[in-house]
N, C-alpha and C positions, 0 to 999 in steps of 0.2 A: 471700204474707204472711198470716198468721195477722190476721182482720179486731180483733181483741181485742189483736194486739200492741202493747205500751207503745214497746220501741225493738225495732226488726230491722234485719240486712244482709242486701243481696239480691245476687245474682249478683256477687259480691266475687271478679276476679279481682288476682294479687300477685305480680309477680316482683322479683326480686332477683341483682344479679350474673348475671344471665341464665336464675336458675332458677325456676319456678314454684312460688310457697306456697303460693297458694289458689286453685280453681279453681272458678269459679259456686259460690262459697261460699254458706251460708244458712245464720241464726241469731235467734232471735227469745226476746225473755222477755215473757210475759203475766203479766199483774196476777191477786196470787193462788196463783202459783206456783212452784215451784222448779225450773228447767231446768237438765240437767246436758253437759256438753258435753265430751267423751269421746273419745281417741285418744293415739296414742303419742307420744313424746318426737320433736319434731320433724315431726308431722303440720300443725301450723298451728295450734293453739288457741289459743296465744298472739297469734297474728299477728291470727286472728278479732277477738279481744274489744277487739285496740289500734283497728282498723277501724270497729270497732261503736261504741266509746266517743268516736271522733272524735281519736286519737292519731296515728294514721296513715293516710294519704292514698293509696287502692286504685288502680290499673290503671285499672280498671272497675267498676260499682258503684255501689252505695247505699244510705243511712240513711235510715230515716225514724223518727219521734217521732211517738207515738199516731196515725201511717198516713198524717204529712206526708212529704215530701220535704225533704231537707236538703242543702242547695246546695254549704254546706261547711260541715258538720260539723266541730265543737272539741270539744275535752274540757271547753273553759270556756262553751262554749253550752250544753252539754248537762249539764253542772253545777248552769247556773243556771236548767234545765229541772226537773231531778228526777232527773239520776244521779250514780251514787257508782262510780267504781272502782277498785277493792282490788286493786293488782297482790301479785304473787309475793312482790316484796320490800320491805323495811320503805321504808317512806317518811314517817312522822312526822318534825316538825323533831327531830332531836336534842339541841339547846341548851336546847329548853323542858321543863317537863313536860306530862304528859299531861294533867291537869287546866288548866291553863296554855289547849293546844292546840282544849281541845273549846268553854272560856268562849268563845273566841275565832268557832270556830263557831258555836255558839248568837246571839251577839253578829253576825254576820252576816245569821243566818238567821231571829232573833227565835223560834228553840225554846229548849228548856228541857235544857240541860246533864247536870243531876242527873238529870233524869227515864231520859234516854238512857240513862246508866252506870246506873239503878239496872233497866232495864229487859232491860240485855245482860250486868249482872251483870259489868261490867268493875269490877279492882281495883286500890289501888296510884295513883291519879288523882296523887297525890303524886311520882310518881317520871319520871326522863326514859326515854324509848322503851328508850335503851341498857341499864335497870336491868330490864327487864320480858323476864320469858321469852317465848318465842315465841307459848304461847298467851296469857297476857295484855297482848300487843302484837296481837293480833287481834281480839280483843274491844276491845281501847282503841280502834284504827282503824274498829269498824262502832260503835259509840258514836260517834266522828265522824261517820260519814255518817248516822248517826238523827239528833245534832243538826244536818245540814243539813237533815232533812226530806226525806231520798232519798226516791223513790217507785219509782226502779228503782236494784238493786244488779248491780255485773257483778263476779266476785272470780276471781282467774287464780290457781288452787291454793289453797285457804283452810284444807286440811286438810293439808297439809302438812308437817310435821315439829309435830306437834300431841300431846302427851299425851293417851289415854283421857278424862279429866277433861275437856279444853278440848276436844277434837274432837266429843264429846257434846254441850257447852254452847254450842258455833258453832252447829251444828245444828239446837240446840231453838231458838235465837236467829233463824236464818233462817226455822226452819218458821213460828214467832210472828211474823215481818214479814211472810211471805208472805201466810198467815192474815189478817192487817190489810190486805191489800192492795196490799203493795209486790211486784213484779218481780223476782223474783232469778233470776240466770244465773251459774252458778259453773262452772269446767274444772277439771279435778281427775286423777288417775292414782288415788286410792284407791276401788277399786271397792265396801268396802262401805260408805263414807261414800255415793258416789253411788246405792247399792241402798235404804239407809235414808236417804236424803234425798228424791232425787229425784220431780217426778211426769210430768218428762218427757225424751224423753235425746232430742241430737244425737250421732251416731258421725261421727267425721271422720277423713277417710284419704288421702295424699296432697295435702291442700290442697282437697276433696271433701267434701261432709258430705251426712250424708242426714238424716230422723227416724228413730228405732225406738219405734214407739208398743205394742212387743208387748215392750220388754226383756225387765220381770220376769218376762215365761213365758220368753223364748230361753235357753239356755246364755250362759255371760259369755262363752267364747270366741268366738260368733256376733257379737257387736257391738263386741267390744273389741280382742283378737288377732286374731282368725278372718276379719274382714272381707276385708281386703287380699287373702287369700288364696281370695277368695270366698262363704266364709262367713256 
């Protein structure tokens, strides 16, 4: 583990119905930075980050928080630590709005609501999740986790069916957390979100990850396709 890491999973093994999802897994986000976490449809990245964030409960394995040891890990421990995570799919209340939803946070967390939105450039604070396009239901959603005061962010596809416009303004929005010092670790399948994002990449293959600290010199094929097959 990376002596700097905010949260990591170590040796994370996962089976399921008998079959193995992750295998001496390892993942980690430092403060500061943007870690990208990279493989195919079905390789385990999903499986990782539920792991990491204290969602799901490994084989084997371990969490630890700024280089503790975490006995058992929750999503609501590690919440009320300093993480946020942004799965795949919408999960805002739908009955409220979105302004509604971040007061609410703020009022938790003792930050500043407006400050957040005005900071991630979410719009529309007016409206409930259902009215909001997909990018600006992802910006509304990391506006809530600034008004919790995340200090680490974990996001499972954040680029995702994203317009040009919003996929750019995630981005400068992470790189600006990062910058300030918060953690972020996002998995993703768009490879030049993660070329123009990232400053550090995990390749995962089979439920297997490694680091690639040389990406941007390798070929994509090398760390992305290619791997599996040796590459």
């Amino acid at each position: 583990m990376s002596a700097t890491a905010r949260i990591a999973a170590e040796a994370v093994d996962l089976s399921r119905g008998g079959r193995a999802i992750l295998r001496q897994a390892y993942v980690d986000a430092v403060p500061g930075t943007i870690t990208a976490l990279v493989g195919r449809i079905g390789a385990g990245k999903t499986s990782l980050l539920r792991v990491l964030a204290g969602r799901m409960r490994p084989d084997r394995g371990q969490v630890r928080w700024e280089g503790e040891r975490l006995r058992r890990p929750s999503l609501e421990a590690l919440a009320r630590a300093g993480l946020a995570l942004l799965p795949d799919h919408a999960w805002l209340a739908p009955q409220h709005t979105l302004g509604v939803q971040l007061a609410l946070a703020a009022r938790v967390s003792g930050g500043d609501w407006r400050a957040a939105v005005a900071r991630v450039g979410a719009t529309r604070v007016d409206r409930r999740p259902g009215d909001l396009s997909t990018g600006e239901r992802r910006l509304g959603e990391l506006a809530l986790a600034v008004s919790l005061g995340a200090t680490a962010l974990v996001l499972d596809e954040p680029f995702r069916e994203l317009d040009p416009m919003h996929r750019d303004r995630l981005g400068a929005c992470l790189r600006d957390l990062a910058d300030d010092g918060c953690a972020v670790l996002f998995a993703d399948h768009d490879v030049e979100s993660v070329l123009a994002r990232a400053d550090r990449l995990f390749a995962i293959e089979e439920g297997a990850t490694r680091v690639v600290p040389d990406f941007r010199e390798r070929p994509v094929v090398d760390w992305y396709v290619g791997w599996g097959r040796g590459g």
